[in-house]
One Martini backbone bead per residue (centre of mass of N, CA, C, O) as a GRO file, in nm:
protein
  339
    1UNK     BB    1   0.102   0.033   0.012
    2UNK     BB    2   0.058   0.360   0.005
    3UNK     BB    3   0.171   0.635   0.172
    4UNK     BB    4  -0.039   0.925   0.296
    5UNK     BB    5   0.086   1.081   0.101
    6UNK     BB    6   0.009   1.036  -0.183
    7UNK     BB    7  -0.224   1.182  -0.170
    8UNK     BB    8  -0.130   1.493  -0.161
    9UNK     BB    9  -0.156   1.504  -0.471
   10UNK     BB   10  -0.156   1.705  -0.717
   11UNK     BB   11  -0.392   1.698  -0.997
   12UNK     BB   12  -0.343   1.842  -1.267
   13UNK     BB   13  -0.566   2.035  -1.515
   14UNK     BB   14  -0.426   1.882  -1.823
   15UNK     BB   15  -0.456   2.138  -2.076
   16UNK     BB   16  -0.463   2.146  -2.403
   17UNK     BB   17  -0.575   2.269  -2.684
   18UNK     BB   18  -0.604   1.942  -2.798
   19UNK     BB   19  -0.603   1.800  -2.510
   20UNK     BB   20  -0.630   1.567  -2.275
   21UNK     BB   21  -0.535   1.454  -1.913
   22UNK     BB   22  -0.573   1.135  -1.756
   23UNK     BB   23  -0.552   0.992  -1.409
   24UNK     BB   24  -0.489   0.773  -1.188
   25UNK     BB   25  -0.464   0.593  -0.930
   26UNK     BB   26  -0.178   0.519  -0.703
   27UNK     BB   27   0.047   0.235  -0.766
   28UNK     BB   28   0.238   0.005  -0.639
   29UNK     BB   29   0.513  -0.162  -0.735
   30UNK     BB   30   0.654  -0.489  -0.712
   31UNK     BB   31   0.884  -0.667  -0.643
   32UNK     BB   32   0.966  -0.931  -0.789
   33UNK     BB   33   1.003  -1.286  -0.810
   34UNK     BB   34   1.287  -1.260  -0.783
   35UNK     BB   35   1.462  -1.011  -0.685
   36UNK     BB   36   1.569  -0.684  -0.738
   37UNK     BB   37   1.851  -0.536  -0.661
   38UNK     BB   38   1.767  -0.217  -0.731
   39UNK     BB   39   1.456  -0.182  -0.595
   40UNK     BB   40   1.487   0.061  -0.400
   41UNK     BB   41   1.622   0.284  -0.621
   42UNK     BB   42   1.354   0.241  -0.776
   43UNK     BB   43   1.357   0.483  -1.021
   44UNK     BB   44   1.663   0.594  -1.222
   45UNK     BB   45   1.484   0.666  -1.474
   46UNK     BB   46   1.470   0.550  -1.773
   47UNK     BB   47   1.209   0.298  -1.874
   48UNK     BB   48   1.261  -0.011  -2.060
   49UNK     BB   49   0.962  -0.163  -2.275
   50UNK     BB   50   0.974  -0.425  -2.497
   51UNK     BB   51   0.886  -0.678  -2.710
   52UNK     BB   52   0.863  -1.063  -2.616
   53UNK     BB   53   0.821  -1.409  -2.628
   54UNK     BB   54   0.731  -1.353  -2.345
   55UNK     BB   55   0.616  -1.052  -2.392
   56UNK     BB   56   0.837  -0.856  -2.211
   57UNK     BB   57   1.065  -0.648  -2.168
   58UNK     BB   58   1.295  -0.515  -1.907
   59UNK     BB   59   1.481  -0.227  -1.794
   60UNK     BB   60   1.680  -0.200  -1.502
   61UNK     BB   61   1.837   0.089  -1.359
   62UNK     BB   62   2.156   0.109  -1.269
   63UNK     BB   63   2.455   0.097  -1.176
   64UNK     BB   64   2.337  -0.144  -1.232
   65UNK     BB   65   2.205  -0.344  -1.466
   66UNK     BB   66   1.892  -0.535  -1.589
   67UNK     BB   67   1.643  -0.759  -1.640
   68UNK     BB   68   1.317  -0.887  -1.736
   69UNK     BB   69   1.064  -1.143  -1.793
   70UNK     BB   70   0.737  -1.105  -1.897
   71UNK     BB   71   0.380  -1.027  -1.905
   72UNK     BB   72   0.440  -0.843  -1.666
   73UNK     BB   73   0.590  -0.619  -1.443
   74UNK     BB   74   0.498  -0.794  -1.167
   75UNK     BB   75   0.574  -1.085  -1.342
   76UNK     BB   76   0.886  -1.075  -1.357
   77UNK     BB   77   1.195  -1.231  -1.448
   78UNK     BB   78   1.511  -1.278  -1.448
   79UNK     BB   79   1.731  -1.205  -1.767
   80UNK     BB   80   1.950  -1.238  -1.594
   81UNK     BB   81   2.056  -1.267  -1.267
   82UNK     BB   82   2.280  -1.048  -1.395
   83UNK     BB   83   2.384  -0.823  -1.484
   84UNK     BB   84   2.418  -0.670  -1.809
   85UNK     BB   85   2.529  -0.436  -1.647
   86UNK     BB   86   2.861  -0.226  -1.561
   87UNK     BB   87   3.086  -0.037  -1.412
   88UNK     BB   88   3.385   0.055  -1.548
   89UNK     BB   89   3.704  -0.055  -1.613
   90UNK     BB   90   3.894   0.131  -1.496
   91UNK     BB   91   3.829   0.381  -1.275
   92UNK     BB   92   3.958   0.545  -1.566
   93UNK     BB   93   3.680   0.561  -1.652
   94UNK     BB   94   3.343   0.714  -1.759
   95UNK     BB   95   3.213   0.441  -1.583
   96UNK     BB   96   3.290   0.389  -1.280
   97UNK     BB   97   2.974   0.465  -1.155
   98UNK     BB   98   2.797   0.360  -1.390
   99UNK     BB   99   2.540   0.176  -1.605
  100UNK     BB  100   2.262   0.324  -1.712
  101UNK     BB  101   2.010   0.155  -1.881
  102UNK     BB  102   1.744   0.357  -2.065
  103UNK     BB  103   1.770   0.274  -2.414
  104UNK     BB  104   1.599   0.044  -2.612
  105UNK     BB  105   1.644  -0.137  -2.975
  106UNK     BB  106   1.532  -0.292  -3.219
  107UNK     BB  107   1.703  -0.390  -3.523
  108UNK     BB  108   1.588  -0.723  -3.434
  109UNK     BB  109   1.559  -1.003  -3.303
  110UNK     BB  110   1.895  -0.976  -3.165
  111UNK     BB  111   1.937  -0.697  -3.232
  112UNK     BB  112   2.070  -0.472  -3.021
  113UNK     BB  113   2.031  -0.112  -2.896
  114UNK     BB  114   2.207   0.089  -2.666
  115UNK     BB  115   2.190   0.326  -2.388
  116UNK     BB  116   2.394   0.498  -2.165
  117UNK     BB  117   2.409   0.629  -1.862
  118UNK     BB  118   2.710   0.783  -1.735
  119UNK     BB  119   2.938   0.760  -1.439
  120UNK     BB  120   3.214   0.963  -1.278
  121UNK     BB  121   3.320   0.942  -0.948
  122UNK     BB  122   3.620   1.053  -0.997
  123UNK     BB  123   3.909   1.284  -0.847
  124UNK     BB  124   4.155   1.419  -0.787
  125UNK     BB  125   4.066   1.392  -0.443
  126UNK     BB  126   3.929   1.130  -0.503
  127UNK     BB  127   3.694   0.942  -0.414
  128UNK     BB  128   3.388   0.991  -0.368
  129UNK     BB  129   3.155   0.976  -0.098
  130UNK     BB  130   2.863   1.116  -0.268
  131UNK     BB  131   2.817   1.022  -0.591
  132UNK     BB  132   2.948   1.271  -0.724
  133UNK     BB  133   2.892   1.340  -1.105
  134UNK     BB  134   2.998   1.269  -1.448
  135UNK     BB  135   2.789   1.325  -1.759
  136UNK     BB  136   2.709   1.034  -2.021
  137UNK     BB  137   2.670   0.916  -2.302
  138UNK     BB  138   2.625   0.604  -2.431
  139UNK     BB  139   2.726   0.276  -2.633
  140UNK     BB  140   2.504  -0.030  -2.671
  141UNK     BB  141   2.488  -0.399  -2.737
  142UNK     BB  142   2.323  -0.670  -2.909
  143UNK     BB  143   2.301  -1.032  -3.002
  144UNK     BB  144   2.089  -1.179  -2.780
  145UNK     BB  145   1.829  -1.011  -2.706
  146UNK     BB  146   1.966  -0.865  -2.428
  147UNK     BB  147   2.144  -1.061  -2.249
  148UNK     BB  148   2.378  -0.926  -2.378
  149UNK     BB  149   2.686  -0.707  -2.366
  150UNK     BB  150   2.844  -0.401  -2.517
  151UNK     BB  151   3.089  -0.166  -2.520
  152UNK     BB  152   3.086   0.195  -2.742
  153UNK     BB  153   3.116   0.472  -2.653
  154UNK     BB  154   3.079   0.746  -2.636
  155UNK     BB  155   2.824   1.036  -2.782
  156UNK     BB  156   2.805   1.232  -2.511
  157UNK     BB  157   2.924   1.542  -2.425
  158UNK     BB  158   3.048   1.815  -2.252
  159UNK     BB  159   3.190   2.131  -2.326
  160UNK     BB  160   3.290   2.106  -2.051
  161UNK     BB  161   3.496   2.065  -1.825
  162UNK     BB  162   3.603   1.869  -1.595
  163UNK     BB  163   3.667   1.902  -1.231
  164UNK     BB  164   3.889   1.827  -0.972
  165UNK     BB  165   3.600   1.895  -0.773
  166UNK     BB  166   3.313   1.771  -0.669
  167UNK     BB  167   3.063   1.803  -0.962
  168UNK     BB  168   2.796   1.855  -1.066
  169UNK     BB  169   2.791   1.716  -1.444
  170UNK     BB  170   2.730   1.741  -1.744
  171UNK     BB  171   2.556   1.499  -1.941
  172UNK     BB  172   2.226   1.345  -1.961
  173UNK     BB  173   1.920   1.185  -1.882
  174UNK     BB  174   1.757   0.996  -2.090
  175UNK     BB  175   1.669   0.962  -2.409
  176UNK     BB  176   1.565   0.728  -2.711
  177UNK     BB  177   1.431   0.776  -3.063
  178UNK     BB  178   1.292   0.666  -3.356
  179UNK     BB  179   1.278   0.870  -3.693
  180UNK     BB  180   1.326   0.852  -4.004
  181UNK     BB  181   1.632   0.725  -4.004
  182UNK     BB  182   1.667   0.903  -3.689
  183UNK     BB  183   1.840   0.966  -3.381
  184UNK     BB  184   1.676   1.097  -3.076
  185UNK     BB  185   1.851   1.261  -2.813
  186UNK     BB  186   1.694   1.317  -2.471
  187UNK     BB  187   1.854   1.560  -2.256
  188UNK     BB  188   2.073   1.687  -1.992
  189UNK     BB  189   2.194   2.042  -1.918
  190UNK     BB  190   1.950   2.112  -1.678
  191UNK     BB  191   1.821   2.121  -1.974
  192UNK     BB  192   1.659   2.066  -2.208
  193UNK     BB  193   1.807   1.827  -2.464
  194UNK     BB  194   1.953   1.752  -2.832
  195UNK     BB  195   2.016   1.461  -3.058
  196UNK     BB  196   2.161   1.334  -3.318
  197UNK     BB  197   2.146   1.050  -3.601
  198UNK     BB  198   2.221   0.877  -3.916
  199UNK     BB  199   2.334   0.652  -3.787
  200UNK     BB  200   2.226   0.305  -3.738
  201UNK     BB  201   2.422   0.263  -3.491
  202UNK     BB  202   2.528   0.530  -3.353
  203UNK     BB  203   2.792   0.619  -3.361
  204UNK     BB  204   3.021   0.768  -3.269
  205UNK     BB  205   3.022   1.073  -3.457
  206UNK     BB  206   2.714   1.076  -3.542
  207UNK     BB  207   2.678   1.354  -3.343
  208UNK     BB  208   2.454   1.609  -3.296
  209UNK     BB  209   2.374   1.905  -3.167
  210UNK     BB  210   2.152   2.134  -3.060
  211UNK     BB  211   2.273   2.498  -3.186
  212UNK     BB  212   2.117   2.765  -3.282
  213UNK     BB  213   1.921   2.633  -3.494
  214UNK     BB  214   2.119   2.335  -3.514
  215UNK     BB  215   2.262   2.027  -3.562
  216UNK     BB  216   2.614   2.152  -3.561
  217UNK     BB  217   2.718   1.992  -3.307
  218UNK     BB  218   2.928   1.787  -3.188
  219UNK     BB  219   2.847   1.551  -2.919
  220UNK     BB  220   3.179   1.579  -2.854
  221UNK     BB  221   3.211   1.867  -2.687
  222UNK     BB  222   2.968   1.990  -2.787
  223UNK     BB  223   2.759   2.276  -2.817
  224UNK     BB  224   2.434   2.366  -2.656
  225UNK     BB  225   2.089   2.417  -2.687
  226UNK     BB  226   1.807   2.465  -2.556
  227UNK     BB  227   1.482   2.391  -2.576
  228UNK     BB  228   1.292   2.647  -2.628
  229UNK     BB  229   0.993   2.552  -2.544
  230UNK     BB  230   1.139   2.434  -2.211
  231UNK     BB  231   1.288   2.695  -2.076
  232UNK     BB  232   1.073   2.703  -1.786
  233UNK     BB  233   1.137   2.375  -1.767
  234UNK     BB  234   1.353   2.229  -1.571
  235UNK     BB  235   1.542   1.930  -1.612
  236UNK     BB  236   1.489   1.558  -1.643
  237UNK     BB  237   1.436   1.262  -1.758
  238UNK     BB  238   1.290   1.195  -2.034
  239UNK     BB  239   0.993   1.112  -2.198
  240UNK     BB  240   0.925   0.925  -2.522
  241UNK     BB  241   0.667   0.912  -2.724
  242UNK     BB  242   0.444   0.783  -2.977
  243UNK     BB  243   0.048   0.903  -2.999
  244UNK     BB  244  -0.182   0.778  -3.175
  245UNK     BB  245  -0.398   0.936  -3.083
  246UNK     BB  246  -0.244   1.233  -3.114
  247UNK     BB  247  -0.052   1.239  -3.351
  248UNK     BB  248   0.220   1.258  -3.155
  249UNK     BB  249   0.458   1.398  -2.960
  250UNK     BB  250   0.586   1.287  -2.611
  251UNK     BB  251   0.675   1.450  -2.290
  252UNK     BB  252   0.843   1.377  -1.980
  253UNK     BB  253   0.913   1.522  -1.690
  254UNK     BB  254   1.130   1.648  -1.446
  255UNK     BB  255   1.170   1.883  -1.208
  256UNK     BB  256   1.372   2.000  -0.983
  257UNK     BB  257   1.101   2.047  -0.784
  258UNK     BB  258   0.953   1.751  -0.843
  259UNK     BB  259   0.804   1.755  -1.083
  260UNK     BB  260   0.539   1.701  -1.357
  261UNK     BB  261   0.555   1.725  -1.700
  262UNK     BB  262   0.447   1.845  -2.036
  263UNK     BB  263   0.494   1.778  -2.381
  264UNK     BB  264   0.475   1.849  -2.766
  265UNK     BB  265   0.498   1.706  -3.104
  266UNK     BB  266   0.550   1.671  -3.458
  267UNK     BB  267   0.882   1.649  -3.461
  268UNK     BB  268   1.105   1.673  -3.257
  269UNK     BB  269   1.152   1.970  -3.219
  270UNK     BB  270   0.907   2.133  -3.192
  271UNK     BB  271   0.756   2.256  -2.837
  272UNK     BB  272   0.533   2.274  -2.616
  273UNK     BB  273   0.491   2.414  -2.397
  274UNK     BB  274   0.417   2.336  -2.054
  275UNK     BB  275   0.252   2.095  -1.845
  276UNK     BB  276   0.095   2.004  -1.549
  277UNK     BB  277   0.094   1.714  -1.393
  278UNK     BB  278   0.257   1.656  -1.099
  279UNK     BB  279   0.224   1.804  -0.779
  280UNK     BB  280   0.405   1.855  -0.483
  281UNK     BB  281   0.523   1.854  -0.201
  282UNK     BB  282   0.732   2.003   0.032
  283UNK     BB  283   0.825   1.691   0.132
  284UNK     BB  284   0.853   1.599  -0.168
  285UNK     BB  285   0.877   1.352  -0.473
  286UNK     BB  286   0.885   1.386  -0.857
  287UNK     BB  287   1.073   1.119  -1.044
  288UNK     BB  288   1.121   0.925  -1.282
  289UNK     BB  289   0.915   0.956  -1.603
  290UNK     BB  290   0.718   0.701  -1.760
  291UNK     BB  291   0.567   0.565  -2.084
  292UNK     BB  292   0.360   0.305  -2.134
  293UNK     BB  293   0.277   0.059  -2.376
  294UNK     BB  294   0.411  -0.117  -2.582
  295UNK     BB  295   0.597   0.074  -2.488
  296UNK     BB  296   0.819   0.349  -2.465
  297UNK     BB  297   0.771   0.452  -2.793
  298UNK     BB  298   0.449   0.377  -2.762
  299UNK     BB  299   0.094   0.474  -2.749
  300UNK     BB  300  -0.200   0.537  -2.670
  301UNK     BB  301  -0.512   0.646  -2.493
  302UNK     BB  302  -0.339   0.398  -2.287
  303UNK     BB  303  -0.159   0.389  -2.016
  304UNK     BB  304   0.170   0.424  -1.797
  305UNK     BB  305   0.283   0.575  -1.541
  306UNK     BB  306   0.573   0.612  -1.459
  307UNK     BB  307   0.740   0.652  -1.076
  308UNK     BB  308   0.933   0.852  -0.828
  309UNK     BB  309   0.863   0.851  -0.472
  310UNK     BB  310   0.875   1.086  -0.235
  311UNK     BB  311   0.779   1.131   0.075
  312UNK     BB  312   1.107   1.242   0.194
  313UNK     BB  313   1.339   1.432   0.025
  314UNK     BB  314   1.574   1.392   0.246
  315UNK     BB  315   1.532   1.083   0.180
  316UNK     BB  316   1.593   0.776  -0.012
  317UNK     BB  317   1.316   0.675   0.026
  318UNK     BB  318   1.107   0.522  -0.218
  319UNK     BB  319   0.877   0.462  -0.510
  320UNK     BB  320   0.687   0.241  -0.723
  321UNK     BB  321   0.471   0.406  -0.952
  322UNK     BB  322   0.145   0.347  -1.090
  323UNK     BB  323  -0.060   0.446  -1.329
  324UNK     BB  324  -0.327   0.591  -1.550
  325UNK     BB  325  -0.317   0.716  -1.877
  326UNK     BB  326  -0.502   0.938  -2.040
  327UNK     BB  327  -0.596   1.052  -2.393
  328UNK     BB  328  -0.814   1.331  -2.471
  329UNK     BB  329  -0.952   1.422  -2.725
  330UNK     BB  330  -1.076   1.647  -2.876
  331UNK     BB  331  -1.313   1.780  -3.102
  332UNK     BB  332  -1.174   1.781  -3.397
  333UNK     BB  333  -0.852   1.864  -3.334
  334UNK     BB  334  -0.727   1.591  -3.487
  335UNK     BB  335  -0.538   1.564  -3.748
  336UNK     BB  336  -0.499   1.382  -4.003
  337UNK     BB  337  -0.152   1.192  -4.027
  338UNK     BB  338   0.158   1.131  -4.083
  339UNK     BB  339   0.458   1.002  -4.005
   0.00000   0.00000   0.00000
């Protein structure tokens, strides 16, 4: 059962111009059996769920990363039962805190690509001791349908240098989306920021970020600037699917002060202003929210809103929470479009 911080919960009067969204009650996902091991801390970004033999299968990411399969979230078991992923030795990787898998795509029954925010921290005065990371996107590979991976080296880095001082920086906490041909990762340095790529394995060197109205700026180390419709509601973690019911892209993320905002689009460039989807109490928080339908990147009128609810934002203790979310079109309002 949720405890009654959750009733707390303002659900906002959530209208766009031409479609509302309505929430369920919140309840809470329980760790499958036998358990993930690192259910305590989930979820702690974007969460990959998309079609298996077995039904779903489903990757929880966290500083090593697993996998699970099985008919719904709730009855999968893992598969297999150690990390797929785990952070980068030796120490001085640029993932040696911890590799964080957010994004998974097939591009085939075997072949599986995937994106991983990777955590350094490594610091001049010696290893960190409450975690503070230095963040980067990076890519790895699957041959054998996601049971086990390879990593081939980051993809997205900040133009900033790491300082020799422990300080949260650089770029990550992402979601990454394919569409006509060219790969979208929607990340964070501070504000929501995107970049492209027209290679179909998206390997490094093939990344632009957005800078000054066009896709511009190299991946790695390169300049980058915040999506334009989105600076009013800084944030991480954005989580990106196309919406069949409203023939749009939709983008959900946590806002630093806690809430929960979202935004669409219809081309994954322009999108529109942000509005209020859950907003906090003063002693809460809500964040690392994903919208799960068909999968993490396609959705109907009906889908699940996952995220992670503190009740006391001082203490790490949080919730794993599921929603039902609905989409419904204004009358007459959603014109039909290919996409």
């Amino acid at each position: 059962m949720l405890t009654t911080a959750v009733s707390l919960l303002t659900v906002a009067a959530a209208i766009a111009a031409d479609f509302q969204v309505e929430l369920g009650e919140p309840v809470t996902v329980a760790n499958p059996k036998p358990g993930v091991p690192i259910y305590p801390w989930f979820p702690d970004g974007h969460i990959t769920v998309l079609p298996d033999k077995a039904g779903l299968q489903m990757y929880w990411a966290g500083s090593a990363s697993y996998r699970t399969v099985g008919a719904a979230v709730d009855t999968m078991r893992l598969s297999p039962a150690k990390p797929i992923l785990a952070k980068g030795e030796p120490a001085t990787a640029f993932d040696n805190g911890g590799a964080w898998l957010y994004s998974v795509v097939a591009l085939s029954n075997a072949d599986y690509i995937g994106f991983y925010h990777a955590e350094d921290h490594q610091w001049q005065t010696g290893r960190s001791t409450n975690g503070v990371a230095w963040k980067s996107v990076a890519l790895c590979t699957s041959g054998d349908g996601g049971a086990t991976w390879s990593k081939k080296g980051q993809i997205l880095t900040s133009a900033r240098q790491k300082p020799d001082l422990p300080a949260w920086g650089g770029c990550g906490d992402h979601c990454v989306v394919f569409d006509k041909g060219r790969w979208f990762c929607f990340f964070q340095e501070h504000y929501i920021c995107m970049a492209v790529s027209d290679d179909k394995q998206a390997l490094p060197g093939s990344w632009k970020k957005w800078y000054n109205g066009g896709f511009n700026e190299p991946g790695l180390g390169g300049k980058v600037s915040p999506i334009e419709g989105l600076v009013t509601r800084p944030g991480g973690n954005p989580s990106v699917h196309y919406n069949t019911e409203l023939q749009r892209w939709f983008m959900v993320w946590h806002t630093w002060t806690g809430n929960l905002v979202y935004s669409s689009s219809r081309d994954l460039i322009r999108w529109e202003p942000p509005v209020d989807l859950l907003k906090c109490e003063a002693k809460t928080k809500l964040w690392y929210p994903t919208i799960v339908g068909s999968s993490d990147t396609q959705a109907g009128k009906e889908a699940a809103l996952y995220y992670a609810f503190w009740p006391d934002k001082s203490r790490w203790e949080r919730q794993f929470i599921r929603r039902t979310i609905r989409f419904v079109p204004k009358a007459g309002t959603i014109p039909i479009q290919s996409r």
